[in-house]
N, C-alpha and C positions, 0 to 999 in steps of 0.2 A: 244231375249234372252229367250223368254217365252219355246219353247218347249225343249230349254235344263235344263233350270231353272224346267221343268216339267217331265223329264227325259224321254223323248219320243224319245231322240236321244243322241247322247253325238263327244263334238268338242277336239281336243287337242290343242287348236290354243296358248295356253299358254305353251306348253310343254317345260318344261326346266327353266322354268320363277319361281323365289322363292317371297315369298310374305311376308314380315317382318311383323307378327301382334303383335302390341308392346301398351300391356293393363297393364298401372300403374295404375288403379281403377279398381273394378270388372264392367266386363259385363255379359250379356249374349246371348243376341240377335245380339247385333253392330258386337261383336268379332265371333260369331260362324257366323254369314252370311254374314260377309266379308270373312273368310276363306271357306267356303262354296264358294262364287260366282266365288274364285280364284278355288277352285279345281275342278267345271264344267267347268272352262274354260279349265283344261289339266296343270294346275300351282299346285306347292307344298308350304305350308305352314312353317314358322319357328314362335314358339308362344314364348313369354316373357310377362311373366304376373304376377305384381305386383311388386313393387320396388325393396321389399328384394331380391327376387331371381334372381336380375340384379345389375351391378358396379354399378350403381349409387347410391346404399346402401354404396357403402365400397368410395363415394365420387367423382366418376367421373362425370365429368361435360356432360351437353347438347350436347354440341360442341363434344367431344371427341368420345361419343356413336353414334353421330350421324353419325360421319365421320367413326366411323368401322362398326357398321352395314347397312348403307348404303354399305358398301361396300361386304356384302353379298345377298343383296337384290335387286329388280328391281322394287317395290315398300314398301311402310311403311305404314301402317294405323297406327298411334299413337292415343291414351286415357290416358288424366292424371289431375290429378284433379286442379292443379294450371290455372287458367285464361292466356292466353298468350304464354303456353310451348308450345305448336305444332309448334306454328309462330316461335319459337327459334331455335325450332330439326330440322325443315326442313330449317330455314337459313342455315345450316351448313348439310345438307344430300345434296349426290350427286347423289340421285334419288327420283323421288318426293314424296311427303308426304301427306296422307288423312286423315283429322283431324277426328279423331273418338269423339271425345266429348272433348272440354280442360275448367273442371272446368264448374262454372257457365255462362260461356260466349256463346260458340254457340257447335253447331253440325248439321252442314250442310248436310251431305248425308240422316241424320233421316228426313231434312228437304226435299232433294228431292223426298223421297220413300214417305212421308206424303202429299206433291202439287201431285204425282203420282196417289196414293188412293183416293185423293179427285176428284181428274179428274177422274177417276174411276167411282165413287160410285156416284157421280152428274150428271156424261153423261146419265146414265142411268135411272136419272130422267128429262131427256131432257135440263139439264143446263151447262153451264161452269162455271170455276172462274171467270171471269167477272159479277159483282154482286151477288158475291158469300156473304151470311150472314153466320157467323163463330160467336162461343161463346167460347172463349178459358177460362178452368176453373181449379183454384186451385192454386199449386205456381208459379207466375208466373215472381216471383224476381229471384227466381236462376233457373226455369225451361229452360235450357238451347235449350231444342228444340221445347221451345215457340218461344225466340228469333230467333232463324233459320227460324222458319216457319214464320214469322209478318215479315222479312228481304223476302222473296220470294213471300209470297202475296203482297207485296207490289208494288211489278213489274206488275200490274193486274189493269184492272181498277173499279172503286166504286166496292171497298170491303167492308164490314161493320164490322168493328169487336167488337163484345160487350167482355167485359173484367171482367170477374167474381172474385173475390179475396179479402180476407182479406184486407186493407191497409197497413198493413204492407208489404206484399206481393206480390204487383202492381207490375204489370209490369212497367221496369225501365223509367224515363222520356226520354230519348235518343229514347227507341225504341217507345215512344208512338209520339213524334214527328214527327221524322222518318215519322211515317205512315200517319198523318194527314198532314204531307207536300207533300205526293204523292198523297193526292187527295183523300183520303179515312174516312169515317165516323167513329170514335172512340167511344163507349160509355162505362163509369166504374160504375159496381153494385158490391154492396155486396151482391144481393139478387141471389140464383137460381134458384130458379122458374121461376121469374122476366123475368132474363138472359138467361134462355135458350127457352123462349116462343117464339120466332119468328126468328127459325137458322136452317140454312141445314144442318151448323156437330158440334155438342159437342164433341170440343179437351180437356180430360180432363186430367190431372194430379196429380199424387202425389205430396204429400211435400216429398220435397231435404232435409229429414233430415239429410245427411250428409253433407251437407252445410250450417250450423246453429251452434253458435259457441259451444252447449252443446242441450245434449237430450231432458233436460225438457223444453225447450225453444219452441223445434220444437211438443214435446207434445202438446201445446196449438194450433196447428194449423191442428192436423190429424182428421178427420170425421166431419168438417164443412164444407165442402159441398157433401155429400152422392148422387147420382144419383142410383134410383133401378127400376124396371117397375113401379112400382105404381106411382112413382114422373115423370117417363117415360112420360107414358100413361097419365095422368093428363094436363101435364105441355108441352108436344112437338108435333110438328106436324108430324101426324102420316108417313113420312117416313124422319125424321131428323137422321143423321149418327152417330153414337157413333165412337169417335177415343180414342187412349191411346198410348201415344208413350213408356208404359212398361217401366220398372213392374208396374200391377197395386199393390197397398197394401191393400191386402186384409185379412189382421189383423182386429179384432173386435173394436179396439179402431183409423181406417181408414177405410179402406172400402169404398175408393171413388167410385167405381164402382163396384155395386156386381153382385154377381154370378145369380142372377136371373136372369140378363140381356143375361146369355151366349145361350139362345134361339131365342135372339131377333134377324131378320133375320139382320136390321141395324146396330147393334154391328160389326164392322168391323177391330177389335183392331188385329184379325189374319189375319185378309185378308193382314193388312197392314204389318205385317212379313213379310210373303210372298213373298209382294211386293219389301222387304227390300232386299233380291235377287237378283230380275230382276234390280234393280237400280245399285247395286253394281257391278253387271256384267256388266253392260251397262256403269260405270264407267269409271272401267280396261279396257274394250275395246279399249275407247275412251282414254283413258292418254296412253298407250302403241299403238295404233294406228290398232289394229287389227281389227279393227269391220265390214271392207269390208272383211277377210281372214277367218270368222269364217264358215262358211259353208263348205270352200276347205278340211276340214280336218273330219268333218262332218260323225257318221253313226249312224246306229241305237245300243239301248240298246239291252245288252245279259240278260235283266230279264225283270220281268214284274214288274209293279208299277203304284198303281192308281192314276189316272190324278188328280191334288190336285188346278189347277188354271179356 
């Protein structure tokens, strides 16, 4: 996928193929690089985004939407903030369906372009996931593509995961189980410092304030844990990976991860965009079955554009 994802060629292997992207919560990234990876493939986009401006405001059901726009579609990436709706839309879609995020529960494709990056950025320090040390920090209760990612490293073996976070904010007991039953070392701080002394990537996170039943609630939990170079520099081993599966918040009263950091060569929070691309294409490939036909259709670009991967 890499040199069409890098526009150094371009395939139509998707030509004629419509791509349903159906965002009932705002995106920005999920939504624009899913529709993105379909229109490198030679596919065209249909977008619905946000409830009001679809039936299911004026009260149509799951079932009902699913069964007609499946039927303009040959794939659906759905987003929506209830826990459990994707599993419901695609019961009843008659073409398959790729969970873009449902709710605080998971979002699995952030999870694969995230194991991607991290394969990535560790090979290149001579390591695998396989004893891979990870510090996952911030919310980690409704951060839903913590969940996804502690679900995928968990198929790895001695993983170490140190768990940074409020208590209130722990990661859920299901997925800390989970992982300590596959055979993996768990450890939970409130401290960062602490926490990220001894990790190859700091996965950090915002607070899901809109997962919090009101504002001020979620207020008490933005800018306690701040990572900036000087906490960097101090506190990590000098080539430990900065992740963010975005947005960061970069408001004065959060600030998880600032902007000083955007020099720092380990900051890989755009690499992993990037990546969110080549994943998503490699997806579609593979669920429409094209991924041996993509080169038959294969030529070069009629512009110039600098190589970004």
């Amino acid at each position: 996928m890499q040199p069409f994802a890098n526009r150094e060629c371009v395939t139509r292997v998707l030509e004629g193929a419509i791509l349903g992207n159906m965002f009932f919560e705002p995106s920005t990234r999920t939504r624009v690089s899913f529709g993105c990876a379909w229109n490198l493939l030679g596919g065209e986009v249909r977008e619905t985004a946000e409830i009001k401006t679809s039936a299911i405001a004026k009260g149509e059901s799951f079932y009902d939407t699913a069964r007609v726009l499946s039927g303009y579609s040959d794939v659906i990436v759905m987003r929506h903030q209830t826990e459990g709706s994707v599993e419901e839309f695609a019961s009843a879609s008659r073409v398959p369906v790729i969970n873009g995020g449902d709710g605080s529960n998971e979002h699995p494709s952030q999870a694969l372009l995230d194991l991607y990056t991290i394969r990535k950025e560790v090979s290149d320090l001579g390591k695998g996931v396989d004893n891979l040390r990870i510090a996952l920090i911030g919310d980690l209760r409704f951060g839903r593509a913590v969940h996804s990612l502690c679900r995928l490293l968990s198929l790895y073996d001695s993983v170490h995961f140190t768990l940074v976070s409020p208590p209130e904010l722990s990661l859920g007991e299901e997925y800390v189980k989970a992982i300590q039953e596959a055979g993996h070392e768990v450890v939970e701080s409130t401290d960062l410092h602490d926490g990220i002394s001894h990790a190859d990537i700091l996965y950090v996170t915002r607070t899901q304030e809109e997962r919090f039943p009101n504002q001020k609630e979620a207020e008490k939990y933005k800018g306690l844990f701040r990572l900036n170079q000087s906490i960097y520099t101090e506190y990590c081993e000098p080539n430990t990976v900065i992740m963010h599966p975005l947005p960061r918040d970069s408001r004065g009263n959060a600030n998880e991860l600032d902007n000083d950091l955007n020099e720092n060569p380990n900051l890989a929070i755009f690499r992993q965009t990037d990546n969110g691309v080549l994943i998503r294409m490699a997806l579609f490939s593979l669920i429409l079955d094209v991924a041996d036909n993509i080169q038959e259709s294969a030529k070069d670009v009629g512009w110039y554009t600098a190589k970004r991967f």
